[in-house]
C-alpha positions in Angstrom: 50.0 -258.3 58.6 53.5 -258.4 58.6 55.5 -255.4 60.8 58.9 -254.1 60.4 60.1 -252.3 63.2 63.1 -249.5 62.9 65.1 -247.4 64.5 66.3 -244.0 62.8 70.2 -243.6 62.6 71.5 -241.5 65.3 73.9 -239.0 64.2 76.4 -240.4 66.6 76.7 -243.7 64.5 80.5 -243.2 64.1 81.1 -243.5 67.7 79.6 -247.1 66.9 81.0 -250.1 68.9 83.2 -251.8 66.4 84.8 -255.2 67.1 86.3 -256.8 63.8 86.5 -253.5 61.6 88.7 -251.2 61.6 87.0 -247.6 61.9 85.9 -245.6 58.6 84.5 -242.3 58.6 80.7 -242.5 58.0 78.9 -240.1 55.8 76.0 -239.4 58.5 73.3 -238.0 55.7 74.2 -240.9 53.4 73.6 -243.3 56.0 70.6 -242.0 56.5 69.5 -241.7 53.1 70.3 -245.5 53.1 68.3 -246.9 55.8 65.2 -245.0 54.1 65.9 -246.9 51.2 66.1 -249.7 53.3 63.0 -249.2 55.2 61.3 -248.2 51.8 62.3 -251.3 50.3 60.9 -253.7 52.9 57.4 -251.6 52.1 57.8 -252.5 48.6 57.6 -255.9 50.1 54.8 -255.8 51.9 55.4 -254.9 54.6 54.3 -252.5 57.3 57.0 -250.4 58.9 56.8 -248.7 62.6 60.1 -246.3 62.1 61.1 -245.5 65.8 62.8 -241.4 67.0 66.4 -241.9 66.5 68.3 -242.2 70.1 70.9 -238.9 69.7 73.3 -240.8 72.8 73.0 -244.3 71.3 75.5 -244.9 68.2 73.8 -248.4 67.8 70.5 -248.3 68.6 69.7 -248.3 65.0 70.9 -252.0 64.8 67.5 -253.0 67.4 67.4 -256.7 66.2 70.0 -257.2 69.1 68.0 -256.1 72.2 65.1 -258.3 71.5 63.7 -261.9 70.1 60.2 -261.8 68.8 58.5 -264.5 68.1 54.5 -265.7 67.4 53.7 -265.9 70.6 56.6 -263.8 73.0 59.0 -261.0 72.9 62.1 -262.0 74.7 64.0 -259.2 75.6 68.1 -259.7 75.5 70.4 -258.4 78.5 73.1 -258.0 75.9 76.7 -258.7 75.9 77.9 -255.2 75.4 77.0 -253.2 78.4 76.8 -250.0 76.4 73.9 -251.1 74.6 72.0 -252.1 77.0 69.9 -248.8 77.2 68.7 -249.4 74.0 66.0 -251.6 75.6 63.8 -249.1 77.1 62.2 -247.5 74.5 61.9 -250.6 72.8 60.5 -252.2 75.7 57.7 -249.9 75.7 56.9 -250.2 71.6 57.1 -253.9 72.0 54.5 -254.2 74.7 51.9 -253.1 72.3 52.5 -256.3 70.4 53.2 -259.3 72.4 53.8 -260.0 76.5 57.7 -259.6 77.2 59.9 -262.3 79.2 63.4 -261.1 80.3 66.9 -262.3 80.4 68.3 -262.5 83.5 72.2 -262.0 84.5 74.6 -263.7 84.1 73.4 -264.7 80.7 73.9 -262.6 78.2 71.9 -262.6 74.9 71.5 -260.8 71.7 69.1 -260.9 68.8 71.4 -260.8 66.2 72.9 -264.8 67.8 69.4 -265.7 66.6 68.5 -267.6 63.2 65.1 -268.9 63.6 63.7 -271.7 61.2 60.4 -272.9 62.5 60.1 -273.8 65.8 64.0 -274.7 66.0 66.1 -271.0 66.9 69.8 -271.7 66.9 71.5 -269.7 69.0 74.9 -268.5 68.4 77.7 -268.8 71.5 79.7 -265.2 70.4 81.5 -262.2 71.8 77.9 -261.3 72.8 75.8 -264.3 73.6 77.1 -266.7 76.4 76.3 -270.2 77.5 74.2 -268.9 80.3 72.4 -267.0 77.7 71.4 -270.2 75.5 70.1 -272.0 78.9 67.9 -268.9 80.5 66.5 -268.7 76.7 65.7 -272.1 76.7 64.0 -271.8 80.1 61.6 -268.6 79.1 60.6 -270.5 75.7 59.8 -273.9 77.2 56.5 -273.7 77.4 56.5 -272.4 73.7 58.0 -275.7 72.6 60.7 -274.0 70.7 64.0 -275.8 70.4 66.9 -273.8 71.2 70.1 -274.9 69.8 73.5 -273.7 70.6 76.1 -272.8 67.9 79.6 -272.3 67.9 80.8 -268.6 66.6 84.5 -267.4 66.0 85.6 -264.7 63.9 82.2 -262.6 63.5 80.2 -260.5 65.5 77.2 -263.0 65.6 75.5 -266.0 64.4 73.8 -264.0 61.5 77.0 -262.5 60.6 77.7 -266.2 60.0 74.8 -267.5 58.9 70.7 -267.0 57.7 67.8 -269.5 56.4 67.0 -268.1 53.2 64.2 -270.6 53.1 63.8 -274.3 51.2 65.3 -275.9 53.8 68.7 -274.1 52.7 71.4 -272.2 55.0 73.8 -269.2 53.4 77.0 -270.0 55.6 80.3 -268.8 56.2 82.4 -272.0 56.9 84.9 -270.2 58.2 83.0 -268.0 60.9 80.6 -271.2 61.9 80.8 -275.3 61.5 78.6 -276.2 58.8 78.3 -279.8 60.1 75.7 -277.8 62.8 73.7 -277.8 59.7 73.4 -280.7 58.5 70.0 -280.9 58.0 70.0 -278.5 55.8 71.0 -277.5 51.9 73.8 -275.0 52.1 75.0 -272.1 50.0 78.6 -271.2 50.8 79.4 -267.5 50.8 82.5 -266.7 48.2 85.9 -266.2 49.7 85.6 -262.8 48.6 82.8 -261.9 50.5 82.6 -263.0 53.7 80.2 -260.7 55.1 77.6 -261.8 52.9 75.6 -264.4 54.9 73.3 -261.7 56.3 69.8 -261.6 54.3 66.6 -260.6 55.2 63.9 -263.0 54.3 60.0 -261.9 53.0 57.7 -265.0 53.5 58.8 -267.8 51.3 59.0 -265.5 48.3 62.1 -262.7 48.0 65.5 -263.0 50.2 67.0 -259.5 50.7 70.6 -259.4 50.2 73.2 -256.7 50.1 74.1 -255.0 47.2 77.6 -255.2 48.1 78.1 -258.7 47.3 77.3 -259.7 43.8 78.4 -262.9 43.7 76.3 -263.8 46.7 73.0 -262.3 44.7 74.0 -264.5 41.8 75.0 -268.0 43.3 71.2 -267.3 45.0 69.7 -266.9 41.9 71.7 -269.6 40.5 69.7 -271.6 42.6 65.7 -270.4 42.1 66.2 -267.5 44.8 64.2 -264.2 43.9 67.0 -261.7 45.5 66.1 -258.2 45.8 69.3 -256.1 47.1 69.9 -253.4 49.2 72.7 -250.6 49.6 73.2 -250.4 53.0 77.5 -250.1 52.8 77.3 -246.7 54.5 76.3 -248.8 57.8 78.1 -251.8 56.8 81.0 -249.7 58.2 79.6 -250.2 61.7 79.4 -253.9 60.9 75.8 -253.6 60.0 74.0 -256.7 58.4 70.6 -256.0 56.6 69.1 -258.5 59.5 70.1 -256.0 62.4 68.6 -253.1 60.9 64.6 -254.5 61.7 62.4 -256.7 63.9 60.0 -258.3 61.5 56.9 -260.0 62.7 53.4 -261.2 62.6 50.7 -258.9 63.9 46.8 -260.4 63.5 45.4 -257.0 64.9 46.1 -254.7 62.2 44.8 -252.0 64.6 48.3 -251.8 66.4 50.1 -251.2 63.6 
């Protein structure tokens, strides 16, 4: 069974941390109506979704990929880069635990989720605003015994790696050149994001079947189907205003005791 786990928006979202936009007034009950949609669209999909209470005194919290890396056989949870956030992690410590045993970050590093784009046993690992080298090397140390290889990646202009970049599957990257080197990628196929839409690297990914995209980039949707991509989309431009990606709004994984759930 494949879980989703959520986080309701807090009606403080518009005392968000915001690093490359410049702040917007966000409609709170649109937002809201949004991430339902969200949430009801990832059901539509299959999958099963564990909506957590929102967190009134946490404008972010919603975004909970960034506290925490899950993967078959771990959780690791992140010490993240932005010290306001890092709160966060309690609540989701405690509806992780139910799923998989947890392995910490320690300081100095400093990690978060959303520097993560896994493809098979290989997670590259973005170097940001958020994620430091220290970070990259105490991951590496808590999944060596998993035989994952962690690879680090350059980021500049964007929030995190999956601002920059996500495996859409068939071997094929959806990259913003300009936020990350593509030459990092060079194993795999890669679908350039249009000028116009630089923010549209983020997807969500269902099995090996749909890619979830935003609905606010069009051309994105089409160059992807251009290519054989079955591309569902999602309005989530409420929340893009706190430089939400579709990827930060979940943590998606395998669960083989439907029981939890």
């Amino acid at each position: 069974m494949l879980i989703a786990l959520t986080r309701s928006v807090s009606a403080s979202i518009g005392e968000c941390l915001l690093t490359y936009l410049t702040r917007e007034s966000i409609d709170i009950d649109k937002a809201i109506q949004q991430h339902r949609a969200y949430e009801q669209s990832l059901r539509q999909l299959g999958v099963h979704v564990i909506s957590l209470p929102a967190e009134p005194n946490l404008p972010d919290a919603v975004f909970l990929e960034d506290p925490a890396i899950v993967l078959d056989e771990v959780a690791v949870i992140a010490l993240m880069g932005a010290v306001r956030r890092r709160p966060e992690v309690k609540s989701l410590v405690l509806a992780l635990s139910r799923f998989r045993p947890l392995k910490f970050i320690n300081a100095p590093a400093t990690l978060e989720g959303g520097d993560r784009v896994r493809v098979d046993r290989t997670i590259f690992v973005g170097i940001s605003g958020r994620t430091n080298r220290n970070g990259v090397s105490e991951l590496q140390r808590v999944l060596g015994p998993y035989d994952y290889e962690v690879k680090p990646v350059e980021v500049s202009g964007c929030l995190h790696l999956t601002t920059a970049c996500s495996y859409v599957g068939r071997n094929t990257m959806l990259l913003n050149r300009s936020w990350v080197d593509g030459t990092q990628f060079k194993d795999f196929e890669i679908i350039d994001t249009p000028a116009e839409e630089p923010w549209a690297a983020n997807t969500v990914v269902i099995g090996d079947a749909v890619v979830l995209a935003s609905a606010s980039f069009p051309r994105t949707r089409a160059t992807l189907e251009e290519r054989g991509f079955n591309v569902q989309v999602s309005d989530i431009s409420e929340l893009e205003k706190a430089e939400a990606g579709l990827s930060c709004m979940s943590l998606i994984f395998e669960c083989q005791n439907p029981a939890l759930a």
